[in-house]
C-alpha positions in Angstrom: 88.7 -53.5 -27.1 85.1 -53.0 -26.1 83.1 -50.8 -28.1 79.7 -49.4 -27.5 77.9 -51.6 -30.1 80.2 -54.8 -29.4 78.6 -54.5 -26.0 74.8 -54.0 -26.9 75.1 -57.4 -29.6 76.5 -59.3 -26.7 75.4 -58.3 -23.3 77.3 -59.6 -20.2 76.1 -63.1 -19.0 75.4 -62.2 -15.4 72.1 -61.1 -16.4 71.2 -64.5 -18.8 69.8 -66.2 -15.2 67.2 -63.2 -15.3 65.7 -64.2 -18.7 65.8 -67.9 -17.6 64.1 -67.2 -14.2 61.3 -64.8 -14.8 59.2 -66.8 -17.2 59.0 -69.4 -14.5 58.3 -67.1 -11.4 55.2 -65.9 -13.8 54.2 -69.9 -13.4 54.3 -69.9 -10.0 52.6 -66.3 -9.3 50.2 -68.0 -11.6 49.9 -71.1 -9.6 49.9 -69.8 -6.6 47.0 -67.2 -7.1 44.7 -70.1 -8.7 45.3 -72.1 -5.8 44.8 -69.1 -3.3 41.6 -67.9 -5.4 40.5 -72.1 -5.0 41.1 -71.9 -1.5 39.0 -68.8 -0.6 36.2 -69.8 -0.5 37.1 -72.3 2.3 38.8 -70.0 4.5 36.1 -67.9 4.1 33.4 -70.5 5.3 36.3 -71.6 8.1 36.3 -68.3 9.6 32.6 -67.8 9.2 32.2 -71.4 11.2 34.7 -70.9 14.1 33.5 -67.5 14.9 29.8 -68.6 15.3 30.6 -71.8 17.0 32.1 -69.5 19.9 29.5 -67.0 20.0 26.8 -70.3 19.8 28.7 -72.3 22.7 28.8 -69.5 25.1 24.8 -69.1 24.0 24.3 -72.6 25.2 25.9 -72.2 28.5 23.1 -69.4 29.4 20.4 -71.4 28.0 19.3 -74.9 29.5 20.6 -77.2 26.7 20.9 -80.9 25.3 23.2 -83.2 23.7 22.9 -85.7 20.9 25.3 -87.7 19.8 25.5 -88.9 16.1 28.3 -90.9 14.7 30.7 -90.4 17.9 30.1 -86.6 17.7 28.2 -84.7 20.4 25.7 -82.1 19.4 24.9 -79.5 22.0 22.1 -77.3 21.2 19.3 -75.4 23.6 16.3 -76.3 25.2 14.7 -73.2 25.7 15.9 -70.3 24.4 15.1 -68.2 27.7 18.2 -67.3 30.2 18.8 -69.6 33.2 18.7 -68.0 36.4 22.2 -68.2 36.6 22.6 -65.8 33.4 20.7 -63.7 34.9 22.6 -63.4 37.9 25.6 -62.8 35.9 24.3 -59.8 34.2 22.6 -58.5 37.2 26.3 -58.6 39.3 29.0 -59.5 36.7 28.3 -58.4 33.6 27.5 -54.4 33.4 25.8 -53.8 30.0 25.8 -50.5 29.0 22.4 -48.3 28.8 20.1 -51.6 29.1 18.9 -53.2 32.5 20.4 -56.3 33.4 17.1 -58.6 32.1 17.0 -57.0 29.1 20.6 -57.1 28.4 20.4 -61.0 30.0 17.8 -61.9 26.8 19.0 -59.9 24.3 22.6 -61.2 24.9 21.3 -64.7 25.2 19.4 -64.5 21.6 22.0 -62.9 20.1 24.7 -65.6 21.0 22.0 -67.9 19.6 20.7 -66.9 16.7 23.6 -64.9 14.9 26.0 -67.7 14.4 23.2 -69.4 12.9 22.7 -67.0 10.3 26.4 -66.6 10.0 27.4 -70.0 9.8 24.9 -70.9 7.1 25.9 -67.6 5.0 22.4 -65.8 5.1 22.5 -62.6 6.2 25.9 -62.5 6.8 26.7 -59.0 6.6 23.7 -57.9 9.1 24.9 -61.0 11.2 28.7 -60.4 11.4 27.9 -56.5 11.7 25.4 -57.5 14.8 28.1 -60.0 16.5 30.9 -57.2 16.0 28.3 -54.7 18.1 28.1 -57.5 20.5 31.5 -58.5 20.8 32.4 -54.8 21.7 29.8 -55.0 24.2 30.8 -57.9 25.8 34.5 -56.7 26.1 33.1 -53.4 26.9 30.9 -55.2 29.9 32.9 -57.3 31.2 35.7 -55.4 33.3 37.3 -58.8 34.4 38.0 -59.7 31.6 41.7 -61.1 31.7 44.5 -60.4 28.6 43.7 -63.4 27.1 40.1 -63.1 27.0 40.7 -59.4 25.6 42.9 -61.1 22.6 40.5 -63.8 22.1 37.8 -60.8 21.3 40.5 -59.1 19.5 40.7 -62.0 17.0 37.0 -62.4 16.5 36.2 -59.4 15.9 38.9 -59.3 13.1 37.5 -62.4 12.0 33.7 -60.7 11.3 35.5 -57.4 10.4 36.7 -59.6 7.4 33.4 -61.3 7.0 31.3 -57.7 7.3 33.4 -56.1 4.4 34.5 -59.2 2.4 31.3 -60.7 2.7 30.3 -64.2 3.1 32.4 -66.1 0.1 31.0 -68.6 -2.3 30.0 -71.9 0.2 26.6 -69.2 1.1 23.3 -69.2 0.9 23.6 -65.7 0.4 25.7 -66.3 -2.7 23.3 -69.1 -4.0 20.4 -66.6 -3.9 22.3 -64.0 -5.6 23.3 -66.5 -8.2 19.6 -67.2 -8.3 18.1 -63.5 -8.3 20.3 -62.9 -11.2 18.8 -65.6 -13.7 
């Protein structure tokens, strides 16, 4: 017969694979969240760099630019940083910028697409930056009523991508954490 204490000294052995497996799911939780704390700062830069190189490539196609190419890779980068004549044409009959005339909204957009990424990709400013190309990539959705599912998804996912950046901030592969570091000596 079974009595109350017989049963507390020796408990049932369905429940001995709990005590075997738990110490090393704590190893792996453990494992896992140093590799995932490792790896942030990468992902961090990552999304920081693809976002600016698509804001900074459709720069260069209103801009007259250049190429280089250095150890079988092709650099684009501008000219001038003044609007073709074609970008100006698209803002004066495609693109319909709210508020601003079509020349103004033809430079600002330009030197926007060119200059932001900059400052995001290197990690300076980032905040300001990913705050500015979030503005901008509502405007452009907003401007363009074309604009095809795809293209509308696209936007979607980059402005995730600096909704991220703008309250995570800009990780440790920054110059704005290398001057933080620094301020704080």
């Amino acid at each position: 017969m079974v009595t109350a204490t017989n049963a507390m000294l020796h408990p049932p052995q369905q429940h001995a694979w709990r005590t075997k497996i738990t110490p090393i799911l704590g190893k792996v939780n453990t494992l896992f969240h140093k590799a995932a704390d490792l790896l942030t700062p990468i992902a961090d830069f990552l999304a920081r760099y693809w976002v600016a190189g698509v804001f900074f490539s459709s720069g260069l196609t209103k801009t007259v630019s250049s190429s280089l190419t250095l150890f079988g890779f092709t650099f684009k980068y501008p000219v001038s940083l003044l609007p073709t004549e074609s970008t100006f044409a698209l803002f004066e009959y495609e693109y319909h910028v709210p508020v601003l005339p079509p020349m103004l909204a033809a430079y600002l957009g330009t030197a926007a697409e060119l200059l932001l990424p900059v400052f995001l990709f290197l990690g300076l400013g980032t905040r300001y930056a990913a705050l500015a190309l979030f503005i901008f990539n509502i405007v452009a959705v907003v401007s363009y009523p074309d604009l095809m599912a795809a293209g509308v998804a696209q936007h979607q996912v980059w402005g995730l991508l600096l909704l991220i950046t703008l309250c995570h901030g800009p990780g440790k592969l920054s110059l704005d954490y290398l001057i933080d570091r620094w301020m704080r000596r």
